[in-house]
PAMARNU-207972 format. One record per residue (C-alpha): residue number from 1; residue in one letter; x, y, z. Coordinates in pm, 1 decimal, decimal comma. Layout:
N
NUM  a  X  Y  Z
...
***
This chain:
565
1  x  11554,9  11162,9  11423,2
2  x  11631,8  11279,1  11054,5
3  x  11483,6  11024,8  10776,8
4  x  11696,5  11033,8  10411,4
5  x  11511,1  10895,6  10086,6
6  x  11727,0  10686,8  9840,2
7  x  11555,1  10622,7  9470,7
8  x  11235,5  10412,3  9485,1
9  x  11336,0  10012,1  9476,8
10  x  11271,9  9760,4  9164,3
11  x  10905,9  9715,5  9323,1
12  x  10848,2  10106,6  9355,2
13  x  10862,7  10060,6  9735,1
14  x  11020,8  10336,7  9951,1
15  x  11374,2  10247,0  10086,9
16  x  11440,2  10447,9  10400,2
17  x  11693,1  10477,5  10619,7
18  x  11615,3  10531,5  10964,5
19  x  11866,3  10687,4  11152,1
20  x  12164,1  10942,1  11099,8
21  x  12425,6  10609,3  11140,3
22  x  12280,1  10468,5  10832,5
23  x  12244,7  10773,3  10675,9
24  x  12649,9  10821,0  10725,5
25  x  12757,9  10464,5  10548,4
26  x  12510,1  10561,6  10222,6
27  x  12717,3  10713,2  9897,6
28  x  12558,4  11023,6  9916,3
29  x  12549,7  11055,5  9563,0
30  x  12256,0  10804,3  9558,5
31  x  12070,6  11048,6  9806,9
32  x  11775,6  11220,3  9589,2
33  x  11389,3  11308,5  9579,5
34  x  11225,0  11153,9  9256,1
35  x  11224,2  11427,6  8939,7
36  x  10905,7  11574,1  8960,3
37  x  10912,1  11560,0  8573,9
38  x  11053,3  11219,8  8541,3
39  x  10840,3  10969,3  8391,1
40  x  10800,5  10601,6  8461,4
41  x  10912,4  10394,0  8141,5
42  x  10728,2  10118,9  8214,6
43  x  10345,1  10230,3  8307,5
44  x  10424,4  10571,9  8111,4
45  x  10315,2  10699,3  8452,0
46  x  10390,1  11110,3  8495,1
47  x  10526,5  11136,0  8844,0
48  x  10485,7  11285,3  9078,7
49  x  10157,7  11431,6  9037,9
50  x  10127,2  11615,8  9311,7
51  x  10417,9  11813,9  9513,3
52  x  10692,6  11533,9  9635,8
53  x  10733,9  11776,9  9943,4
54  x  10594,9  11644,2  10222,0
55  x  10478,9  11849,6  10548,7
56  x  10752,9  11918,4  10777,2
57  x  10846,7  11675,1  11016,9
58  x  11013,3  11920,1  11251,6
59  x  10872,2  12244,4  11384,7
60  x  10518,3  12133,7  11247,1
61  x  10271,0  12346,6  11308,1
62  x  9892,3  12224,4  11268,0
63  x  9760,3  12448,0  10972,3
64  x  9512,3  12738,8  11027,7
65  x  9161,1  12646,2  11093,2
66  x  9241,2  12314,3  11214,1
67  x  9029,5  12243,2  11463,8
68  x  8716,1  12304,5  11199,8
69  x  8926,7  12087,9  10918,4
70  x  8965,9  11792,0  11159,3
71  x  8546,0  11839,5  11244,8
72  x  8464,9  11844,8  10894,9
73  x  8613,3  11528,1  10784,1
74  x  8527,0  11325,1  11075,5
75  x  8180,2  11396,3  11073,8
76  x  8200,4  11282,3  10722,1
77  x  8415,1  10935,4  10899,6
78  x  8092,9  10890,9  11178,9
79  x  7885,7  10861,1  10880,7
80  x  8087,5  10646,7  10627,9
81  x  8066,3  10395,1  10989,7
82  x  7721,9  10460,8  11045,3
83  x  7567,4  10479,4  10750,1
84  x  7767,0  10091,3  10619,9
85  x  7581,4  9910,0  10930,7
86  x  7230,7  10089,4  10996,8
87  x  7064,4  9900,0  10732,7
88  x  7165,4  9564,9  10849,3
89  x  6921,5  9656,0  11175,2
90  x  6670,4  9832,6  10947,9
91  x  6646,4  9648,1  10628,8
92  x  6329,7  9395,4  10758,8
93  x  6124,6  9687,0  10822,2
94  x  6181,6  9875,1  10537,4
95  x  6093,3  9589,6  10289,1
96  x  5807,6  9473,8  10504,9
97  x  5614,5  9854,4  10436,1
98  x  5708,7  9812,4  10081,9
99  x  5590,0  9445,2  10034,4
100  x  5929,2  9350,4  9929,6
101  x  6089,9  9081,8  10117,9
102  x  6236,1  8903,2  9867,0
103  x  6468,1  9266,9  9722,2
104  x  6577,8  9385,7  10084,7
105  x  6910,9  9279,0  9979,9
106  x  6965,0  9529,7  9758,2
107  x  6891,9  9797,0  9998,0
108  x  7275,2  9706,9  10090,9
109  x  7407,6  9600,7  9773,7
110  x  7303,5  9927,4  9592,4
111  x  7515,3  10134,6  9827,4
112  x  7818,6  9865,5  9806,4
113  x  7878,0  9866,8  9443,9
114  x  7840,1  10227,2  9396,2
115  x  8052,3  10318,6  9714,2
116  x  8295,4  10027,9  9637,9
117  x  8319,2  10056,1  9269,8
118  x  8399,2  10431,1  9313,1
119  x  8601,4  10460,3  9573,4
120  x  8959,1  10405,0  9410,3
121  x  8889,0  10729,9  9188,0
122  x  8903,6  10969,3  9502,4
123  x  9247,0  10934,8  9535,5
124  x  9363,6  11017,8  9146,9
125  x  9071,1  11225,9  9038,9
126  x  9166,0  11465,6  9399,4
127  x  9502,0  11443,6  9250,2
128  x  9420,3  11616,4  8923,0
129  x  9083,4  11881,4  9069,2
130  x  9183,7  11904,9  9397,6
131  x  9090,4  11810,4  9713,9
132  x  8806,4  12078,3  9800,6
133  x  8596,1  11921,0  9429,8
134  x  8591,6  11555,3  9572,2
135  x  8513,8  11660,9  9931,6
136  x  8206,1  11823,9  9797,5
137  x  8109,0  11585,3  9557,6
138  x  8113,2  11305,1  9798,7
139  x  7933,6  11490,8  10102,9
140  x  7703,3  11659,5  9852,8
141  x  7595,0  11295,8  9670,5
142  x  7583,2  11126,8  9979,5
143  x  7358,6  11402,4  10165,0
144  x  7099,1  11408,2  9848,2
145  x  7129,3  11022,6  9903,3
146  x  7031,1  10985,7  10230,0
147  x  6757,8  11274,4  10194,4
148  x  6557,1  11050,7  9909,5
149  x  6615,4  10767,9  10067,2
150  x  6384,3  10936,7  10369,0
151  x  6135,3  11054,4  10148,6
152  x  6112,5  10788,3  9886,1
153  x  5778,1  10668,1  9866,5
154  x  5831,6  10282,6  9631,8
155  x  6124,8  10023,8  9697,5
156  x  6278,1  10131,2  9286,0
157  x  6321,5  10500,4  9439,1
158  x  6527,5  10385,0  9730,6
159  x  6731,3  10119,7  9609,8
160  x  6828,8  10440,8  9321,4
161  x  6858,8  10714,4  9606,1
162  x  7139,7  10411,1  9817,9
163  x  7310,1  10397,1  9510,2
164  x  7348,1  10763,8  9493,3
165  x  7454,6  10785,5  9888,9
166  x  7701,4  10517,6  9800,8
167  x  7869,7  10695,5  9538,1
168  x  7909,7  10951,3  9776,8
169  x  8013,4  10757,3  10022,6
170  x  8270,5  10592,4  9867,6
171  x  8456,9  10913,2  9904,3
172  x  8382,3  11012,2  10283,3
173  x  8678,6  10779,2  10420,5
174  x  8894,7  10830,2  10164,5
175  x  8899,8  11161,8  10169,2
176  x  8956,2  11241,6  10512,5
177  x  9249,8  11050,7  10529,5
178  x  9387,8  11174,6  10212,8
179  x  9313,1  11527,5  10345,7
180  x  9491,8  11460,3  10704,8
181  x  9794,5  11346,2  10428,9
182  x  9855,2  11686,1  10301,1
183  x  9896,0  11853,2  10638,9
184  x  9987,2  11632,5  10876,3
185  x  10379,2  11474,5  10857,1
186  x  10382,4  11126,3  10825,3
187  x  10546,2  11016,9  11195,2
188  x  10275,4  11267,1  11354,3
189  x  10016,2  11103,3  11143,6
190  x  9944,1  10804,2  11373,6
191  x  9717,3  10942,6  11639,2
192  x  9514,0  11143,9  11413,8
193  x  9461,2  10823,4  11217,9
194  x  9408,8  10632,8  11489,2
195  x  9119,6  10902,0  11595,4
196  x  8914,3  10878,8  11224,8
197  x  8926,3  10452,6  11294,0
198  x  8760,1  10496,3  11622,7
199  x  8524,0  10759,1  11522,4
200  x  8442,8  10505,4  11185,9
201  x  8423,6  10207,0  11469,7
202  x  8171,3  10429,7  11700,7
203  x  7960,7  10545,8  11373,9
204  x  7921,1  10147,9  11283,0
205  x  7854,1  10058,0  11648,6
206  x  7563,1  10315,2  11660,9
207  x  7421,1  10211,7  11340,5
208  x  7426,1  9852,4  11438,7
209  x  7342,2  9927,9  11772,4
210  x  7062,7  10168,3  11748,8
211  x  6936,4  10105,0  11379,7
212  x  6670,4  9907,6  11499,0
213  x  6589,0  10165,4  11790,3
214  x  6511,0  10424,7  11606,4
215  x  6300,3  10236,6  11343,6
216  x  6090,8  10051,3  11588,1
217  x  6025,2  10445,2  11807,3
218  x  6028,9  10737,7  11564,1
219  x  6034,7  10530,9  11193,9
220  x  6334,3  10397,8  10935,7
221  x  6295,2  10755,0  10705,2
222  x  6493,5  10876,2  11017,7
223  x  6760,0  10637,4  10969,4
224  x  6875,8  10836,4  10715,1
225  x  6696,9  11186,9  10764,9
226  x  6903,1  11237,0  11046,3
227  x  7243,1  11170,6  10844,1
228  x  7176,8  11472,1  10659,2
229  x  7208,6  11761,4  10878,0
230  x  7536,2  11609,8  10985,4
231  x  7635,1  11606,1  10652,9
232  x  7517,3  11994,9  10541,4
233  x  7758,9  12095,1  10952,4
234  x  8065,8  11897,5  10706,4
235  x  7958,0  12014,6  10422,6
236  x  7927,6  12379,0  10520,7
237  x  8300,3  12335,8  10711,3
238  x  8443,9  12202,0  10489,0
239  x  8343,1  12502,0  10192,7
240  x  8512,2  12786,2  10453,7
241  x  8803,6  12569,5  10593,2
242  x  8891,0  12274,0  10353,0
243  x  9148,8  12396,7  10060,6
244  x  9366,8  12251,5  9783,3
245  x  9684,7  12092,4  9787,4
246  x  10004,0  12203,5  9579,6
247  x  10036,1  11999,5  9234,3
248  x  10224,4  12013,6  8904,8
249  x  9897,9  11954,8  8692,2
250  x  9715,7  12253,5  8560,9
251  x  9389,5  12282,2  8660,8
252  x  9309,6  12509,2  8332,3
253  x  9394,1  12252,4  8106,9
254  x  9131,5  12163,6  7870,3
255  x  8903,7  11898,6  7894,8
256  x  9063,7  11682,6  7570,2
257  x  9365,6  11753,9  7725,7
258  x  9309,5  11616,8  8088,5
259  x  9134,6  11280,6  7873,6
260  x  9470,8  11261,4  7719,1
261  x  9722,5  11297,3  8037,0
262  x  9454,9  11093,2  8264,7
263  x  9380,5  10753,8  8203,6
264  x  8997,3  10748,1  8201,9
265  x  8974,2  10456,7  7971,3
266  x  9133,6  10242,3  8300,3
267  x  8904,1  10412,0  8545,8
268  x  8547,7  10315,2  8331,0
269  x  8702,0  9917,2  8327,0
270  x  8764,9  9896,6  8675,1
271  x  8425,7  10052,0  8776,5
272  x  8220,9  9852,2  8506,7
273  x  8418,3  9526,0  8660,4
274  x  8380,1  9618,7  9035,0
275  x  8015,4  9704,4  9002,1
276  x  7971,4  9375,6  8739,4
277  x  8135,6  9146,2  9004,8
278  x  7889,2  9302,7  9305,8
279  x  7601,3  9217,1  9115,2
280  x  7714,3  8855,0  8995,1
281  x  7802,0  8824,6  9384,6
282  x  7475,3  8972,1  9509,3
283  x  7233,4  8755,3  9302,7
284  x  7418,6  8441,4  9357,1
285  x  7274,2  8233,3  9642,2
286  x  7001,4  8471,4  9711,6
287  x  6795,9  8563,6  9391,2
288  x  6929,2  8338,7  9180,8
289  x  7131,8  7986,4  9208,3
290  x  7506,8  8022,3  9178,0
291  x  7491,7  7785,7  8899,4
292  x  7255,3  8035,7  8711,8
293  x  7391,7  8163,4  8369,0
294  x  7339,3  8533,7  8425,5
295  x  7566,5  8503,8  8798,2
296  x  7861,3  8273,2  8599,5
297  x  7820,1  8541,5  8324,0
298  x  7848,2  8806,7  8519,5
299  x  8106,7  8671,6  8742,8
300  x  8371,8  8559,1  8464,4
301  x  8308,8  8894,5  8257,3
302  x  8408,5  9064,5  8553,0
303  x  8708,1  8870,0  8564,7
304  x  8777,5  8934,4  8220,0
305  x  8724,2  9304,3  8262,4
306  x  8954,3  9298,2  8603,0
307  x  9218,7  9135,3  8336,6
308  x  9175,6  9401,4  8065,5
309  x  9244,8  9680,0  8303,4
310  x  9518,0  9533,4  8433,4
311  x  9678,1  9526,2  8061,3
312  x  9521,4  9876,9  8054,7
313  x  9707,0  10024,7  8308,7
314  x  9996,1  9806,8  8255,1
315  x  10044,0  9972,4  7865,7
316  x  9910,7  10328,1  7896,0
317  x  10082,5  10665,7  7891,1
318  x  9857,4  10823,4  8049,0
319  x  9853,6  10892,5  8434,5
320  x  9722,8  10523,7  8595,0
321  x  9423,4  10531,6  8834,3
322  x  9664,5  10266,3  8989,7
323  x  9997,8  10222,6  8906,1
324  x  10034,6  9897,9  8908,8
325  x  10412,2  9936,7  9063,1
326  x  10213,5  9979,0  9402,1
327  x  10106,9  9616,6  9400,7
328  x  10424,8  9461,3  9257,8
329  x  10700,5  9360,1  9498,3
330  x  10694,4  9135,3  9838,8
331  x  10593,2  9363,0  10058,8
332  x  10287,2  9539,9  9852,5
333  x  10092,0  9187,9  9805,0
334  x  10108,7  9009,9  10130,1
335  x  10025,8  9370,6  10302,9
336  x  9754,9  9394,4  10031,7
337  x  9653,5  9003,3  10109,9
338  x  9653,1  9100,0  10474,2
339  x  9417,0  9395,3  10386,1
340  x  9161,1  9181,1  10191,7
341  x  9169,9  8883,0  10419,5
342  x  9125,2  9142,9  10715,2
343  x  8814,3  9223,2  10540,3
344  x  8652,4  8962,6  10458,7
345  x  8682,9  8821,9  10833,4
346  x  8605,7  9145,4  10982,0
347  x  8244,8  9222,4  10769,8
348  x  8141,9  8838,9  10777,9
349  x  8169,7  8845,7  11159,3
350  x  7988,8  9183,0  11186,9
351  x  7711,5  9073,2  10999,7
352  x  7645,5  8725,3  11132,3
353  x  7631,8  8825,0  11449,4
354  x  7317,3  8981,4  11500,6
355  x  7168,8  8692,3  11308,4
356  x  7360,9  8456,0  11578,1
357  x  7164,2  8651,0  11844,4
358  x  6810,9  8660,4  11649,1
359  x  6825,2  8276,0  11584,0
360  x  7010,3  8119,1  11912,3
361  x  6885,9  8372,0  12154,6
362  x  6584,8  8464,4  11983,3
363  x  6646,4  8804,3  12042,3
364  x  6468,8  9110,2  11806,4
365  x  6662,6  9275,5  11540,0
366  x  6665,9  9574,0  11734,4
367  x  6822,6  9367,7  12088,4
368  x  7008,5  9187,3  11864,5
369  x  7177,2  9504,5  11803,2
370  x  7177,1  9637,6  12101,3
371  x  7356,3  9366,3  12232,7
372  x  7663,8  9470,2  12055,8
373  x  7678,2  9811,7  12167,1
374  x  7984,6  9785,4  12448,0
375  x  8152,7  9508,7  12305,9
376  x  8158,3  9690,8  11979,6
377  x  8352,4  9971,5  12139,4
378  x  8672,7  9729,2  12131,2
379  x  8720,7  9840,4  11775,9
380  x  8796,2  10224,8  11864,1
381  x  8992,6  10192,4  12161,5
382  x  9164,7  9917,8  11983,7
383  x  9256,3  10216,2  11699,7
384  x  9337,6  10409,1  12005,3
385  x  9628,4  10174,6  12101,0
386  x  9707,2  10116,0  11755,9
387  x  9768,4  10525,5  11738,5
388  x  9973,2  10538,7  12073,9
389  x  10193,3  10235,1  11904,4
390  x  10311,7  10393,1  11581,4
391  x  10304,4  10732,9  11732,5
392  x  10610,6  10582,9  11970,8
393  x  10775,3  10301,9  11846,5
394  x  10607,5  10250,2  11538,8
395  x  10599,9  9879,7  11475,6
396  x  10383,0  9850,5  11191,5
397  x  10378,2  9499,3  11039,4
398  x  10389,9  9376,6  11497,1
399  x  10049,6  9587,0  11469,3
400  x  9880,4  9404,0  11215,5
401  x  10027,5  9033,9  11329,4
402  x  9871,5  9130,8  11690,1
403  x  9574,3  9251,0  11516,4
404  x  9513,6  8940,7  11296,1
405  x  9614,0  8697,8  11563,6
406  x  9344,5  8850,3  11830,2
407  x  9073,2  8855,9  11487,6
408  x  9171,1  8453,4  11508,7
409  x  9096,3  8437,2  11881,2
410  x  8793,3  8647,2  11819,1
411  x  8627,3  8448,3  11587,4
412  x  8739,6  8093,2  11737,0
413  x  8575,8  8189,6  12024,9
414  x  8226,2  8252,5  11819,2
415  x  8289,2  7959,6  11667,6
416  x  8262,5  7776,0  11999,0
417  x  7977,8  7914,3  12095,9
418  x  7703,6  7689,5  12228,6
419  x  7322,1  7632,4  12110,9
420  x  7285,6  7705,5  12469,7
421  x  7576,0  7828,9  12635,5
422  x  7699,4  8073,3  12933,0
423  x  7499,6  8447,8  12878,5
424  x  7855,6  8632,7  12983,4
425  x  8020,7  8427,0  12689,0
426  x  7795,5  8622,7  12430,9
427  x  7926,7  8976,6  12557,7
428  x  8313,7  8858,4  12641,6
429  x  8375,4  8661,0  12374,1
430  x  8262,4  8911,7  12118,6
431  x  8579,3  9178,5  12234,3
432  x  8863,0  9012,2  12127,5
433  x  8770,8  9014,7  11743,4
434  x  8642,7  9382,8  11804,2
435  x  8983,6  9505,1  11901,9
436  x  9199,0  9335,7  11659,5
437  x  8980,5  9505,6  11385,2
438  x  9081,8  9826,3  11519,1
439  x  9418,1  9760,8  11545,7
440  x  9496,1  9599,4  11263,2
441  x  9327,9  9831,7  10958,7
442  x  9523,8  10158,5  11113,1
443  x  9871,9  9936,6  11038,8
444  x  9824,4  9794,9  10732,3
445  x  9697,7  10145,2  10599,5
446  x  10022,3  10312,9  10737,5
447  x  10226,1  10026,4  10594,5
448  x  10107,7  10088,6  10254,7
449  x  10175,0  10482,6  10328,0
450  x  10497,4  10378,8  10406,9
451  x  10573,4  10180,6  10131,1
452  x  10565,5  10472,1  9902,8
453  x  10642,9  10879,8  9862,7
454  x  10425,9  11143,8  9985,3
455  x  10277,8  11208,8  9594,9
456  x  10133,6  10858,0  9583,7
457  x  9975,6  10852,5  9921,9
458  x  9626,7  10981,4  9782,3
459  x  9624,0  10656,3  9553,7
460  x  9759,5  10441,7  9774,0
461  x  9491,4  10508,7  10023,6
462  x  9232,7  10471,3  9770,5
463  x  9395,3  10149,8  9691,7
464  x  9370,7  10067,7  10050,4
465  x  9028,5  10090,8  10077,4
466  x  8901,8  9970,2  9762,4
467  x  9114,2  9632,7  9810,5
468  x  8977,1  9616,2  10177,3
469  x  8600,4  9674,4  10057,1
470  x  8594,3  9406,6  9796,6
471  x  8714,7  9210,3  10082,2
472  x  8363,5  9308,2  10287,8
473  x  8148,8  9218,9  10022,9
474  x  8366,5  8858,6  9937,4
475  x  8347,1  8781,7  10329,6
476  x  7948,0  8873,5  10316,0
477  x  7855,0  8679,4  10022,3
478  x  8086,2  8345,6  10115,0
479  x  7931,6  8329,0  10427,6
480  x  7587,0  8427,3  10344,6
481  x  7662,4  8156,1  10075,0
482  x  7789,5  7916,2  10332,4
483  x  7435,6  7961,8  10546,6
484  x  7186,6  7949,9  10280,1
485  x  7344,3  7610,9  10128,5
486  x  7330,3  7492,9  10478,8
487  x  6985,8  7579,0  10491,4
488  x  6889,6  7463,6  10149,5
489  x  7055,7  7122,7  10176,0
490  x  6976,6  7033,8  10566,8
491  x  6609,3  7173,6  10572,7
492  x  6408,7  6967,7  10368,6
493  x  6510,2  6617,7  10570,8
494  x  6463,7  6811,8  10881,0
495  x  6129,4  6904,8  10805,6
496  x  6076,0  6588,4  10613,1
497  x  5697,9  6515,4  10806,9
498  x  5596,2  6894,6  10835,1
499  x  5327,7  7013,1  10596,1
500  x  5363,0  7253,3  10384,9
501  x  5734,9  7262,0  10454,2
502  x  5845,0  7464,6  10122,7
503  x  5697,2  7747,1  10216,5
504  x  5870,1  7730,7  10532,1
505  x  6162,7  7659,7  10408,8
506  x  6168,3  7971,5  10192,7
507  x  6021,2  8193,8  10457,9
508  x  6296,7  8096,5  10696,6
509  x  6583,3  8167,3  10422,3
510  x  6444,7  8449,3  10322,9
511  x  6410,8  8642,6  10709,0
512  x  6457,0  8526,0  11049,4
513  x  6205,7  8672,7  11184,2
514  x  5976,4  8372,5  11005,2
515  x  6116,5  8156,3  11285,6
516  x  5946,8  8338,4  11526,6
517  x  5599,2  8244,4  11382,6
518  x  5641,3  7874,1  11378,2
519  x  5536,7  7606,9  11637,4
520  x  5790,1  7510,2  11878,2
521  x  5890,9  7194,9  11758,6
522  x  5917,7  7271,9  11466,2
523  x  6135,1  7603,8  11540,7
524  x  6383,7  7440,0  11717,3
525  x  6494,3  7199,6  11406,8
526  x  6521,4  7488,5  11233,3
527  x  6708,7  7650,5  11455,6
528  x  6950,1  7378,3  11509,2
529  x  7024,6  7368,0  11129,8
530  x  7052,7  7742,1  11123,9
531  x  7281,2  7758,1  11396,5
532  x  7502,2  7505,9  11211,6
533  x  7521,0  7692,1  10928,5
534  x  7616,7  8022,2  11116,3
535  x  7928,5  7826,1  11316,2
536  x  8056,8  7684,7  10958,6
537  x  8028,8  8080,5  10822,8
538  x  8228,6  8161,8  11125,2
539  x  8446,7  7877,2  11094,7
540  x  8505,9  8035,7  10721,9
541  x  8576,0  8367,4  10865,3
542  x  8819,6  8231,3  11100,5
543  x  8966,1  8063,3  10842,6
544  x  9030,8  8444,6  10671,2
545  x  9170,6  8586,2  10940,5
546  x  9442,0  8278,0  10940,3
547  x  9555,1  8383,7  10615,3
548  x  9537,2  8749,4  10725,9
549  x  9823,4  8681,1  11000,3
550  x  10032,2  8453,4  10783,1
551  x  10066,6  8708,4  10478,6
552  x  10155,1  8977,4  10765,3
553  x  10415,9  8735,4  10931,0
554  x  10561,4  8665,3  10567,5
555  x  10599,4  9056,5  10491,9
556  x  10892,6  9217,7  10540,0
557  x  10913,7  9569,3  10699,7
558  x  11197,0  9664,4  10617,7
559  x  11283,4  9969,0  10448,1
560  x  10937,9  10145,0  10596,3
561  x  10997,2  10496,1  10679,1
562  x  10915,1  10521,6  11045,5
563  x  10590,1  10647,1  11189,0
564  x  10732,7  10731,3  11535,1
565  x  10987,1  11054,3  11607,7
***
């Protein structure tokens, strides 16, 4: 079934018509592609960057070397998957050789604001350079990454060589689905999509799930060690197979030049703020109180800086890192609310669950993991179905309601959970949540595809996933937030007669594993209040993925180009 374009709407969204009926009642006057040298009034914006031509949609034929494009960038997926949850099983051990307990957090939060604070800048700078610079850059950075972090010998080194990885990383995802953009047609799109979620879901189940493994039998250096000759196979790949895509900017163009038609100025704010924010977030509650001066500082500058960009991008004439057209409009901010709600729920439920295990089962970090193994594989097959879906009928916006609604079930159901409950509830209960995750991050990516023309998907993808990654670090640090206050307030009148109880106290905040040491008695109370505090973090990340189904049943889809044929 033919699809006709008619000019971009008020909001910059993409009104299409969906059959050749419709396409008969239009004035076919109003029937036309967007100027390539047309500029937005507004934002100044030069559009479209790229070629407005998308692939074919009939008589495609997959592009030469294929096969070994489709290998490179999911390799590159596996990792972005594996590489986000392997140090939630490893962390312990890592700080424990280094004597540094009380900075294992930043083991993770070095990667996140790096990968997170970068990861918008794929999509435009790929734009301008081309596709091939970015793939390298990020599989090159994230390889050296990963290499010092297995041969760094003090804790500075390795919190440095994360940071690196993550700036790398930020790129892995991104690019492969921006990649899979320029040669796949957008209603074929679906099941190839729908394969890089499951193979990110199975590279975070093995991380989570065998993390611990391999730390506790051949060491943590080969936690990452072993990332990197997966990463040379993508790297090497993608050099033969992996090639640019057409575009109206000229890659000669001198360097003042590109700083004049770019809008660096934008991109510098929004990483300063991102990466500000991330550190305000990761200090609070952990290092430092939340009513400390240096996290409100660093929390309201980032604010400040989030507000200066958006006047930034809002006044320049200068290509926008990201227009800010693509988050204007009724459809763009409750599918964008959707996305960051999704997020928070899904990362806050991913990483209090092994703790759930290690306090109310008393399991090691390593079972702990282990334990999530098959339920984990919900997420994939739940990108599987998600893939079949839009491949057929499409349904978008019924994807991400069915998604959200089963991430409600999913965490309820934790929620109820027991001190001591049922063993078969702790491996059934855990699917439901699993398999909305899969299903609904496919939908609300190919929504925001589908809000806009084929030049913009590159940004909007990197929107995607920048909004959706602030929204893992929010969900992390609320509910980490939500269990240490727990802890801080409860603890002391539990422990009210134990000796000594301080230094308990701040061993047991500070690792779980602490528990393990204390008499019985006295482990028990503090398990108690811990397992409180983990049901009112869950409670919270129900409470996310609640607002994550009401902005998707308050969207409305139409005017979507459709996904299926």
């Amino acid at each position: 079934m033919g699809t006709v374009h008619v000019p971009p709407t008020a909001n910059g969204s993409l009104s299409t018509i969906d059959s050749v009926e419709e396409a008969d009642s239009v004035d076919q006057d109003l029937i036309q592609l967007p100027d390539p040298g047309s500029e937005d009034v507004e934002s100044g914006e030069r559009q479209p960057l790229i070629s407005s031509h998308p692939p074919e949609e009939d008589g495609w034929v997959a592009p030469r070397h294929f096969t070994w494009i489709e290998i490179a960038i999911m390799s590159n997926v596996f990792l972005y998957g594996f590489d986000g949850t392997i140090t939630a099983a490893t962390y312990a051990v890592i700080s424990s050789e280094f004597d540094a307990t009380n900075t294992a957090s930043w083991l993770t939060t070095s990667y996140l604001i790096t990968s997170t604070a970068f990861q918008p800048l794929y999509g435009r700078v790929s734009d301008i350079f081309g596709r091939r610079i970015c793939f390298f850059i990020s599989t090159i950075t994230f390889a050296i990454g990963c290499l010092g972090c297995g041969l760094a010998n003090d804790i500075i080194l390795l919190n440095c060589m994360r940071a690196l990885a993550g700036f790398g990383g930020g790129g892995l995802m991104t690019m492969a689905t921006i990649v899979n953009s320029d040669m796949i047609p957008f209603r074929k799109r679906g099941m190839y999509q729908a394969m890089q979620n499951g193979m990110f879901g199975f590279g975070a189940v093995c991380g989570a799930s065998f993390g611990g493994s391999i730390a506790d039998t051949i060491g943590w250096r080969w936690c990452f060690l072993l990332q990197v000759p997966i990463s040379v196979i993508a790297l090497v790949l993608g050099y033969v197979v992996v090639n640019n895509q057409e575009t109206n900017f000229g890659r000669g163009s001198s360097l003042k030049e590109t700083w004049r038609v770019v809008d660096f100025s934008g991109a510098l704010l929004l990483v300063v703020a991102i990466s500000v924010q991330l550190v305000g977030l990761s200090l609070g509650g952990n290092e430092l109180p939340w009513s400390s001066p240096w996290v409100i500082v660093l929390l309201v500058g980032s604010v400040l800086l989030l507000c200066l960009f958006l006047r930034v991008e809002a006044k320049t004439t200068a290509i926008p890192v990201i227009p800010l057209r693509m988050l204007k409009g009724r459809l763009p901010i409750f599918t964008q609310l959707a996305n960051v709600c999704a997020g928070l729920s899904a990362y806050a439920y991913l990483f209090l669950l092994p703790l759930f295990f290690q306090i109310v089962l008393l399991d090691s970090a390593t079972t702990a993991g282990a334990r999530l193994a098959i339920p984990s594989l919900a997420t994939p097959i739940g990108g599987l179905v998600a893939g079949i879906v839009m491949s057929r009928w499409g349904k978008l916006f019924t994807l991400i309601r069915i998604g959200a609604i089963l991430m409600v079930i999913g965490n309820g159901l934790v929620t109820s959970l027991n001190f001591v409950d049922s063993n078969w509830k702790y491996y059934v209960y855990i699917f439901p949540a699993n398999l909305g995750q899969g299903i609904i991050y496919p939908g609300i990516l190919f929504t925001s595809l589908a809000t806009f023309e084929h030049a913009d998907h590159a940004v909007s993808a990197s929107t995607v996933y920048l909004i959706r990654s602030l929204g893992t670090v929010w969900g992390v640090s609320i509910t980490s937030a939500i269990v240490q206050t727990t802890l801080s307030v409860r603890l002391p009148s539990v422990l009210s007669d134990v000796p000594d109880k301080w230094n308990i106290i701040d061993a047991i905040r500070h690792s779980a594993e602490a528990l393990r040491d204390l008499p019985p008695d006295i482990q028990l109370k503090a398990r108690l209040v811990y397992y409180d505090g983990l049901r009112y973090s869950f409670a919270a990340s129900t409470g996310f993925a609640i607002v994550a189904f009401c902005a998707a049943a308050c969207a409305n889809g139409r005017g979507l180009r459709k996904t299926s044929s």
